[in-house]
N, C-alpha and C positions, 0 to 999 in steps of 0.2 A: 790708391787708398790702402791704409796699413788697420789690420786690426788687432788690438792689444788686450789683455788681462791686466790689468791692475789690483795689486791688493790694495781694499779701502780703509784708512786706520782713520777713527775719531768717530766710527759711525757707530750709534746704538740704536735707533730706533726707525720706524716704519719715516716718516717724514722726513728724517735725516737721507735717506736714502731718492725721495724725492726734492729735496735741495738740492743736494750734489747734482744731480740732474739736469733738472732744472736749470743753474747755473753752467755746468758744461754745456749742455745742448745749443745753445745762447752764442759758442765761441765761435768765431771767424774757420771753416776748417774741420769740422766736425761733422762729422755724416750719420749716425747711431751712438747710443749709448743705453746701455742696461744695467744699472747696479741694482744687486742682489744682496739685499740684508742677511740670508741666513747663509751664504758662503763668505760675508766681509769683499767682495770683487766686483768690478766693475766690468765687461767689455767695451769697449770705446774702439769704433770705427772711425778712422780718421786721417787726414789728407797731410801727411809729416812734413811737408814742403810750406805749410799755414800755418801748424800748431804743434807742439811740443810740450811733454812731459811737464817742463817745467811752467810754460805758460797756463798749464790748464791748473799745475799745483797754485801759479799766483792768485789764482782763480778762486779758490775755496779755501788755501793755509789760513786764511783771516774768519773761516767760518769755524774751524777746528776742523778742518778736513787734511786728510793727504793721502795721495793716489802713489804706489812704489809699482815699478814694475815687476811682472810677476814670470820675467822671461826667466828659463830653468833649462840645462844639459838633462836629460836621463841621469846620467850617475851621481848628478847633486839633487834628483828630487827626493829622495826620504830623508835628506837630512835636513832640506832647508823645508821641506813638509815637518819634521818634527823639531825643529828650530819654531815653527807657527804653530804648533800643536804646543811648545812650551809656554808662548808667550800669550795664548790662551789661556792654560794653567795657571801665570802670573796672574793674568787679569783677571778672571779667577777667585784666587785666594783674595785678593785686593779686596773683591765685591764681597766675599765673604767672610772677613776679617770686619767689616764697615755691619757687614748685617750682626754678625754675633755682637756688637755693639749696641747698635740702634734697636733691633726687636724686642729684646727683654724690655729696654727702657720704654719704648713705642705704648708696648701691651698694658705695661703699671701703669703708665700715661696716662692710657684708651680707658682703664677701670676707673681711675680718678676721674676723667673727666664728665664719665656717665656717673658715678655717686654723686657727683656737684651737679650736675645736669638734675637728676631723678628727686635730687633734695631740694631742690628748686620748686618740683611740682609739686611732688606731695607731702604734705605736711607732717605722717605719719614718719618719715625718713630722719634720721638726724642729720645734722651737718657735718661738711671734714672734721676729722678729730685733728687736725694740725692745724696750727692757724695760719690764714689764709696769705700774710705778710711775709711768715717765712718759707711756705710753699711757692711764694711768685719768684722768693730769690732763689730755692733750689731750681724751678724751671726756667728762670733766666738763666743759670748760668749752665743747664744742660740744654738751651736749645740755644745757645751762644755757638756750644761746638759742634750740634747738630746741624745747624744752619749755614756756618761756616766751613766746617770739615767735611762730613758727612753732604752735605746740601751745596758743595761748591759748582757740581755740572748745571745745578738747575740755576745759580746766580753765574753763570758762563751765560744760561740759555737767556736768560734778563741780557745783558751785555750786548749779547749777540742782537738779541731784536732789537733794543735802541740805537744797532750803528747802522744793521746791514736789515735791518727788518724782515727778518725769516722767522720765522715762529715753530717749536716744536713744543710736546707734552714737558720738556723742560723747562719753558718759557712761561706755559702755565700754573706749572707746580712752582716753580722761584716767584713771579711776583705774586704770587696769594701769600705764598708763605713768608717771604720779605718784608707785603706792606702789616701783616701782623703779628711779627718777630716786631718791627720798627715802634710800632703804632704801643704793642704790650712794652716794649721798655722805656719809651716816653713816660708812659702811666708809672710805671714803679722808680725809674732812676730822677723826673721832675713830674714831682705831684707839687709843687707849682703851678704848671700848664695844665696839668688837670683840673685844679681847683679855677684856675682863672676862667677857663673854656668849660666849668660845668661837665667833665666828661667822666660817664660811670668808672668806677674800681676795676671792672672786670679786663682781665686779660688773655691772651691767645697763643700764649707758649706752646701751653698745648695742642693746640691745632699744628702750629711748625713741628713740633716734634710725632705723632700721628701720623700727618702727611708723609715728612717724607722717609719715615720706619718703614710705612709701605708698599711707597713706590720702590725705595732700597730694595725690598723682597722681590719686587717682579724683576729689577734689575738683574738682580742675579740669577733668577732662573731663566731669565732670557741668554745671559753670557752662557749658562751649563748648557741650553739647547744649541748655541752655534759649536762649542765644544765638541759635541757628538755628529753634527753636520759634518765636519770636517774629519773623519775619521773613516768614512766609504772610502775618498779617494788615500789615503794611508794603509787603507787594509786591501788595497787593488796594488798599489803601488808594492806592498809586502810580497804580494805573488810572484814577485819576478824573480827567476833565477840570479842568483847574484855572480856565477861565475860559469863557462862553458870549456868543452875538452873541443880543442879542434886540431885538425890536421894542416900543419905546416913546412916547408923544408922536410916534405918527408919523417918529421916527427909529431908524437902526440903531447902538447900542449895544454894546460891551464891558463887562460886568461879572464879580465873581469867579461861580465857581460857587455860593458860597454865601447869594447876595444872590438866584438865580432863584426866584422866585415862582410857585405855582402858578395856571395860566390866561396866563406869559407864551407870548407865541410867540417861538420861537426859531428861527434859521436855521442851516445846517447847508449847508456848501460840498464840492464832492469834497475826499478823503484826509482830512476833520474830524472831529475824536471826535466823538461828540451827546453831551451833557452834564448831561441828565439821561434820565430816562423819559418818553414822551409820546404823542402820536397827529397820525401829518400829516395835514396840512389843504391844502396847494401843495404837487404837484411827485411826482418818481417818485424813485426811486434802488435800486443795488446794494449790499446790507448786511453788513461780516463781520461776523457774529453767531458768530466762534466762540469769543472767549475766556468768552462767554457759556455759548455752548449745545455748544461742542465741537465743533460740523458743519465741515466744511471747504471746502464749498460755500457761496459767499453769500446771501443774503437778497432778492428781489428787494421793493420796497416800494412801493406807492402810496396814494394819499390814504385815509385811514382806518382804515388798517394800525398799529402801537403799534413803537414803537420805545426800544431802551434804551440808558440810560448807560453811558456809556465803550465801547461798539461805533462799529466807524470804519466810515464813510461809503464806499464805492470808487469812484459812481460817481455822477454827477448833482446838482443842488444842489434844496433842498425847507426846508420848512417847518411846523413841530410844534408842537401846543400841550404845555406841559408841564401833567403829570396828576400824577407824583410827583416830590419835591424830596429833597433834604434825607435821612433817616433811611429815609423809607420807598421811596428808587429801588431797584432788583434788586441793584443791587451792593452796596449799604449793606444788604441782608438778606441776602446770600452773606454777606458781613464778617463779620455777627451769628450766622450759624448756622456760621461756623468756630470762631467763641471759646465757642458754647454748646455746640458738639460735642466741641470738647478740653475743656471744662470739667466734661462731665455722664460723663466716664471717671471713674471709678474708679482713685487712684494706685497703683499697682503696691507693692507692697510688699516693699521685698529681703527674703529670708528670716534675713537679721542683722540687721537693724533689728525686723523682728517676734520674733524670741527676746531683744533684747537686755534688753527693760523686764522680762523673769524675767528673764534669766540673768545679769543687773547684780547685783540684790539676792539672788541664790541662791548666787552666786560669793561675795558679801560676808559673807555667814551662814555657809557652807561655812569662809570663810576662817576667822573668829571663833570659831566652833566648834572648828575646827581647833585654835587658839589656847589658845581655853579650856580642853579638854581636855586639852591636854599639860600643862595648868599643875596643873588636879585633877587628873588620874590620874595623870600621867606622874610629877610628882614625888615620887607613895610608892613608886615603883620603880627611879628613876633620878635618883634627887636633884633638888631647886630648881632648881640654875644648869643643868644638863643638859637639865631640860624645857623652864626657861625658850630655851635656844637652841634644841631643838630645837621649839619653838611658833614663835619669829621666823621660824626655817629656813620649818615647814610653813605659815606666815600669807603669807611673801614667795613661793613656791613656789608654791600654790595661786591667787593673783595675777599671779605671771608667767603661770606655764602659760594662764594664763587668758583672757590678754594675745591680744586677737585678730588678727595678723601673719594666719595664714592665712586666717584667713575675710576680713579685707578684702582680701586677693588674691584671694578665690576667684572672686569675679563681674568683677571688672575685665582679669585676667591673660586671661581665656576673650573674653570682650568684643574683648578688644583685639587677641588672635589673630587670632577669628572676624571681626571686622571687616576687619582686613587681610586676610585671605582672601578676603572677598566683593570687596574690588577688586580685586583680583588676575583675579578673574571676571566685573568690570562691574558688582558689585553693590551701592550704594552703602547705608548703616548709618547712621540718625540714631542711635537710642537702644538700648538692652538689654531696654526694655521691647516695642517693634516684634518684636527679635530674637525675645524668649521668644512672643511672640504668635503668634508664625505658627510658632510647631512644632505648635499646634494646633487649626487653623482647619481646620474640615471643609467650606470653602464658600468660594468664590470667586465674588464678584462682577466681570465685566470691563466698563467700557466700551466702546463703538462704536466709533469713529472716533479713530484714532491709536492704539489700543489692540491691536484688533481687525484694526484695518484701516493702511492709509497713513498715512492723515492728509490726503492732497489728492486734486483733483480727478484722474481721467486716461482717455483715452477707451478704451473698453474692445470696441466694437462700432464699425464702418465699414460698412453695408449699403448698397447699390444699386440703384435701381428700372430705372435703363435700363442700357445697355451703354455703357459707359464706363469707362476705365482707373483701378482706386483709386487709385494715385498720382496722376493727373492730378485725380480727383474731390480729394484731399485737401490738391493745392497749391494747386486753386479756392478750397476753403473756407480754409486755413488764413490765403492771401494776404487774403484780404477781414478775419479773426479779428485779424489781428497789428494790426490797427488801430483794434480794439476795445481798452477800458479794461475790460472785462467779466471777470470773473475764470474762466468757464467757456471764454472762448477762450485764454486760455493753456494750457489742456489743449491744445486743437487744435493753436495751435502748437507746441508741446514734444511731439507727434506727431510732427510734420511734421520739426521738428528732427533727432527721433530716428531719423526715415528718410532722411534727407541730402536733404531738399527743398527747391530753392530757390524763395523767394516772386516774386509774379509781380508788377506793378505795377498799383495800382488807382485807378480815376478818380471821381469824385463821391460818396467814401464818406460815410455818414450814419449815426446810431444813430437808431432807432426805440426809444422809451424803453418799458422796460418789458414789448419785442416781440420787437427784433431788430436787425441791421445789415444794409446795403444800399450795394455797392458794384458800377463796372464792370471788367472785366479787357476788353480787347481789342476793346470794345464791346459785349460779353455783358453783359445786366445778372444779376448775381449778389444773392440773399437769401434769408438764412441767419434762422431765426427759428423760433421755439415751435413746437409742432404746436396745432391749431387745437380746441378742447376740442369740438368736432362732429367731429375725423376718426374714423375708422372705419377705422385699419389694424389688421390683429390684429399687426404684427409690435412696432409700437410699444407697443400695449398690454403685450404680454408684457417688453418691454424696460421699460415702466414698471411692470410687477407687481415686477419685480427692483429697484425702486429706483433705479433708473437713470434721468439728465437726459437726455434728448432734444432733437434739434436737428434740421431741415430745411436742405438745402440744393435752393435753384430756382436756375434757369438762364434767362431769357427766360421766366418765368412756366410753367416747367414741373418737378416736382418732380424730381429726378434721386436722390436719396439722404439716408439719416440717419444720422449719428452721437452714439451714446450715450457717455454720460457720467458717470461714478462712483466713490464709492471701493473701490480695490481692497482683498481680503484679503491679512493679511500673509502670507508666505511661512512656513511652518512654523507656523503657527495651528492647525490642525482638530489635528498631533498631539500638538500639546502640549497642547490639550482633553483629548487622546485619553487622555495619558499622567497628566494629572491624578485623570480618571475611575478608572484603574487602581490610582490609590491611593487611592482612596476620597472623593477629594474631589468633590462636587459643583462645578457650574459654571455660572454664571448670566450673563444678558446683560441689562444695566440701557443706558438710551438714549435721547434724546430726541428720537432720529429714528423716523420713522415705522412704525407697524407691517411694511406688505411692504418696506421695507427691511431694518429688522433681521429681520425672519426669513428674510427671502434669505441675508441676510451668518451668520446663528446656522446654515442649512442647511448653508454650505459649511463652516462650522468645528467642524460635530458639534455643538454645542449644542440643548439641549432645551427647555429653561427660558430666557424670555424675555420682559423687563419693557421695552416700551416706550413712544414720546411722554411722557416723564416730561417737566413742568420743573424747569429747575434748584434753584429752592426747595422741589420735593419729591423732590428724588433721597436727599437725608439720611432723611427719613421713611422712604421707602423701605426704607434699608439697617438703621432703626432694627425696622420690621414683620417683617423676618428674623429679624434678632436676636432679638426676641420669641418667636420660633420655636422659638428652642432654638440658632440655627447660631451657630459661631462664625466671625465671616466676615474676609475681605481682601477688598481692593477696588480696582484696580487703572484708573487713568483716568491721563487727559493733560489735563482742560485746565479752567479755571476755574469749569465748569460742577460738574466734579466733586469739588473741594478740599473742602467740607460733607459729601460723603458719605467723601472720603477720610478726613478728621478722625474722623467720626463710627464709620467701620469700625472691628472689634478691632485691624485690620494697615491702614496705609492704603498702596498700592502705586504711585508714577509712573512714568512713562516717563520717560526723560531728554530724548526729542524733543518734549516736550509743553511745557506753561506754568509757569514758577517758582513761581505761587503753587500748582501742583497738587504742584510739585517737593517744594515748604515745606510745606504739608501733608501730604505723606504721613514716614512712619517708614522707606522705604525706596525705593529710585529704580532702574532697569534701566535702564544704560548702555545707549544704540544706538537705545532703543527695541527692544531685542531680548524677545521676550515672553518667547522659550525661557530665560529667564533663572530666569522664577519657578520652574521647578524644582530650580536649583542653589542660590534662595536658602531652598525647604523644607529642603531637603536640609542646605544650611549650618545652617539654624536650630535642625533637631532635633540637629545636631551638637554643637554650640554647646553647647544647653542640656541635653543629657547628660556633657560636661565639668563645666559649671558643679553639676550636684548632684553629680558625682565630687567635684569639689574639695571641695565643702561636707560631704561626708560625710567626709574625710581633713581637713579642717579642724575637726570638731566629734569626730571620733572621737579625735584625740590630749586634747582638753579629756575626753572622758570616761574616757576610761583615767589620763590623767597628772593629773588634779585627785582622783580619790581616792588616788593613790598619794603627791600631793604632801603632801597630808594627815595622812598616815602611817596609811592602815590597814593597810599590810604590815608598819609593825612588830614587830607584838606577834609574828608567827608564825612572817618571815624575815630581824626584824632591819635592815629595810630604811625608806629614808624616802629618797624622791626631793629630793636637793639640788637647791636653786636653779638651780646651772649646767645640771644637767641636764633643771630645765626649760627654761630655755630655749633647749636642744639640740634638746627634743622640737617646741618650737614653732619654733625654726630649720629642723628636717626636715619640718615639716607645709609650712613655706614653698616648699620646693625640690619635693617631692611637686606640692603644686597647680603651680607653677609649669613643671615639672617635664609635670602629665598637661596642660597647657595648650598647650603647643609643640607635643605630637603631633597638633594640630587643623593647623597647618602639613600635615602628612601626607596627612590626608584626601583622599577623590577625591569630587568632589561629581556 
């Protein structure tokens, strides 16, 4: 059995992605498959001695599908990543070159069509002030190219269902808007067939042009949301070193990253990315290991220690043998478990795409029916030409009304609210499917550090063994610190700063690698360094139970004082735990920092539940073990370490103060770094998605009331048969309704 990626081209919507499916799964040979809407890719497990690339493309090219392999070296993944990230772009401007067309025209339309609607009813209104003859030729010949140009995927979607009978939200926007594009220019090009068949003046241009102005619009902000999907694995991929210095024939070397070999040795200078995965062999250094692991503390490292790619260097120069290259380094498995984690979701499915493969062929029977029966019954009671019109009347009527205007507002119009809304409140909205997710997640997963916490180092403790003035013990140490490269003495100094401390000046400073720094102030010798793993202070101890760095400072070989070290909790943390817990959501603290640290930091912020020392390629399993639970979770991290599990959670949540590719994976981002956000965006999201089934219910209720009346079953009793115009009045008012309970989400207090 072989398992592949495929990119998926021709696909735009939720049911298109269940087609595809549906028709591979079907194939002689075929063991799994997952295609995933918002990365455009399929995986497909399958038996290559049965089936083949090209067999499964025979399979779906006649649907508008095609599956391209998506196999890739290392050294051509950013270009053929940004090779697909252009032709995104492309497609793209395409969608919105077609909307800056269509929406002006859409909107004039939509006003027109409510002045003639509202003049209709009440009598105080006057009528169009253009006459009605040469407004049917203007909008015949702009929903000519509306319907034609503009409205070509949705007359594909028509096409498609009468060969291969698949149905999507295309199928039901082209024949609504076909049979009343057709039916409106019968009436104006042979009024002839009008006069002979009795059939009203009134026309449905407008309704084509309407419709599809703005499904066009959701078109396009659906392309702009896979856009930015696609840009975590580009900004993951960005990370990697692009070239390494290694040891060869006894000389030192430049080559690309992708020519390192494993078993070379490789050097590593301060401020240098390391380049790939490895274990040194020469030399000490200080490590950020946090786009890796999220700590914000760095790494100290010495011979024998493992160190990995694309993590920078801060401090020392050393040397590694490389262990992994190529596919299998940390980062190239973060990569892999983003694109298997967006991939192994489940596509969300709007609830108009899942009713439309009934309610395409049940409106069309409805309609036929309709049809037929006026023509047998109706005409032993009302004559031939009388049934015959009123059959056309109830055939074009029960198609308009049909005609889905509200329902493609219903999810976008709410969207588009609700999203403006959450920035208004820092809360930034990739997709609708993020949105609906998190009305229902009863479990929050948070990360540590940046999440939880700051994000950096800062000192939190100044203790004293002799008598000596803090500020003087602190302009000692910080004076000595400022001339360290060390990333824990800029805690010190940014102390000392914030206490208006001026530094002192120091004579024979040294770093002691690995240990400490050693410098004189005034002839004093000063050093600052680790505590020594045989002391025996309890105050330290207790200062390291809390997860807190430690540091001595001596004076002339006598210990004088310690300062601790760590990340602080954020400010308003434990009650926004607090106030989560209150609505019933659980709350969880996932970490790859040490057990007594995270439970020090989960003590101060009310947290109960507490999964630590995870690494970063098992933080996604992790989130996945829950989920098997039963929870449905969010997951809220800052930084590279967490992007897999962000992907992988139902809701994935960043901080905005974190890392882009944590940004790019998750479905939703909290300006500031403010945590207290995630509850304005539950709050926005239940909002949200109790609009969105309003609208959907006032969008489906006018279809179920006005398609049997359109019908004509109130004739026989009051005489009645809903005209054409006034279906389209009914679906006109279904418009303004959603759009209409969609603004009041402006209102809200989150």
């Amino acid at each position: 059995m072989e398992k592949q990626i495929f990119i998926v081209k021709g696909m735009h919507c939720a049911s298109c992605s269940a087609v595809i499916t549906d028709k591979i799964k079907k194939l002689d040979g075929i063991k799994n498959i997952n295609v995933n809407l918002a990365t455009e890719k399929a995986q497909v497990e399958f038996d290559d001695g049965k089936i083949s690339l090209e067999k499964m493309n025979q399979e779906i090219s006649k649907l508008g599908y095609e599956f391209i392999s998506d196999n890739k070296v290392q050294n051509e993944d950013i270009v053929n990543d940004a090779k697909q990230s252009r032709n995104k772009l492309e497609e793209l401007e395409i969608q919105k070159n077609k909307l800056q067309f269509i929406l002006p025209i859409s909107l004039m339309t939509f006003l027109i069509m409510m002045f003639d609607v509202f003049s209709k009813l009440f009598s105080f209104m006057p009528n169009l002030p253009l006459p009605m003859d040469f407004l049917n030729v203007i909008l015949l010949i702009i929903s000519t190219i509306v319907m034609f140009w503009i409205g070509q995927p949705f007359l594909q979607g028509v096409v498609r269902f009468v060969k291969y009978r698949v149905a999507n939200m295309d199928t039901l926007i082209g024949i609504g808007t076909l049979v009343a594009y057709i039916y409106s220019g019968v009436i104006i090009l042979f009024p002839q067939v009008k006069s002979y068949f009795n059939l009203p003046k009134d026309t449905y241009f407008d309704v084509v042009i309407v419709v599809i102005g703005f499904i066009v619009l959701g078109k396009y902000l659906e392309v702009k949301s896979k856009l930015k999907t696609g840009l975590a694995i580009e900004k993951l991929l960005g990370l990697q070193a692009k070239t390494a210095q290694v040891l060869r024939a006894g000389r030192e070397i430049e080559i690309p990253i992708a020519e390192v070999l494993v078993g070379d040795v490789v050097l590593v200078k301060p401020g240098g990315k390391i380049p790939v995965d490895g274990k040194i062999i020469e030399g000490q250094s200080s490590i950020d290991e946090s786009m890796i692991t999220g700590e914000a503390i760095p790494v100290d490292k010495n011979v024998g220690d493992l160190v990995f790619g694309s993590t920078i260097n801060k401090q020392g120069s050393f040397k590694f043998t490389a262990t992994k290259v190529g596919d299998e380094t940390l980062l190239a498995n973060i990569i892999k478990m983003v694109e298997d984690a967006q991939g192994s979701k489940a596509p969300i499915q709007d609830l108009a795409d899942k009713v439309s493969s009934i309610f395409v062929p049940v409106v069309l029977v409805i309609s036929i029916l309709a049809f037929v029966l006026w023509l047998v019954i109706g005409a032993n009671f009302i004559g031939f030409s009388s049934a015959l019109s009123y059959a056309i009347l109830s055939f074009v009527g029960v198609l308009v009304i049909a005609c889905p205007c509200a329902l493609g507002l219903a999810t976008p119009t709410a969207i588009i609210v609700g999203v403006g809304k959450g920035a208004e409140n820092g809360i930034l909205i990739k997709d609708a499917e993020s949105l609906e997710k998190l009305a229902s997640v009863n479990a929050i997963v948070m990360d540590k550090t940046g999440t939880l916490t700051e994000g950096k180092p800062t000192v939190t403790d100044v203790l004293l063994f002799e008598n000596m003035d803090s500020k003087k013990f602190l302009q000692i140490a910080s004076s000595v610190e400022k001339l360290s490269e060390h990333p824990l003495a800029d805690a010190i100094v940014e102390k000392a700063k914030k206490e208006n401390i001026e530094f002192l000046k120091v004579d024979n400073f040294r770093i002691e690698q690995g240990v400490g720094v050693f410098g004189e102030i005034n002839g004093q010798k000063i050093y600052i360094h680790k505590p020594e793993k045989s002391e025996n202070n309890l105050k330290i101890k207790e200062l390291q139970d809390q997860g807190k760095t430690v540091v001595e400072v001596e004076i002339d070989n006598k210990k004088i004082g310690i300062i601790a070290i760590a990340d602080k909790i954020k400010e308003g943390a434990k009650e926004v735990v607090s106030n989560l817990r209150k609505k019933g959501i659980e709350v969880i603290m996932l970490t790859g920092d040490n057990h007594l640290t995270a439970n020090y930091i989960a003590s101060l912020a009310g947290i109960e539940s507490v999964i630590a020392e995870v690494m970063p390629e098992d933080k996604a399993g992790k989130i996945k073990e829950l989920q098997l639970e039963g929870k449905k979770l969010a997951m809220i991290g800052d930084g590279i370490n967490d992007a897999p599990a962000l992907a992988q959670a139902d809701v994935g949540i960043a901080m905005a103060t974190g890392t882009d590719v944590a940004i790019e994976s998750a479905g939703i981002t909290l300006l500031h770094g403010d945590i207290s956000k995630i509850l304005k965006a539950i709050n926005l999201s239940k909002s949200t998605i109790k609009t969105i089934k309003q609208n959907l219910f006032w969008a489906f209720i006018y279809n179920v009331v006005g398609i049997p009346m359109a019908s004509g079953i109130l004739y026989p009793f009051f005489g009645i048969i809903l005209n054409p115009v006034f279906a389209g009045m009914a679906m006109a008012l279904s418009s303004v309704s959603v759009v209409s309970n969609s603004l009041r989400l402006k209102t809200k207090k989150l």
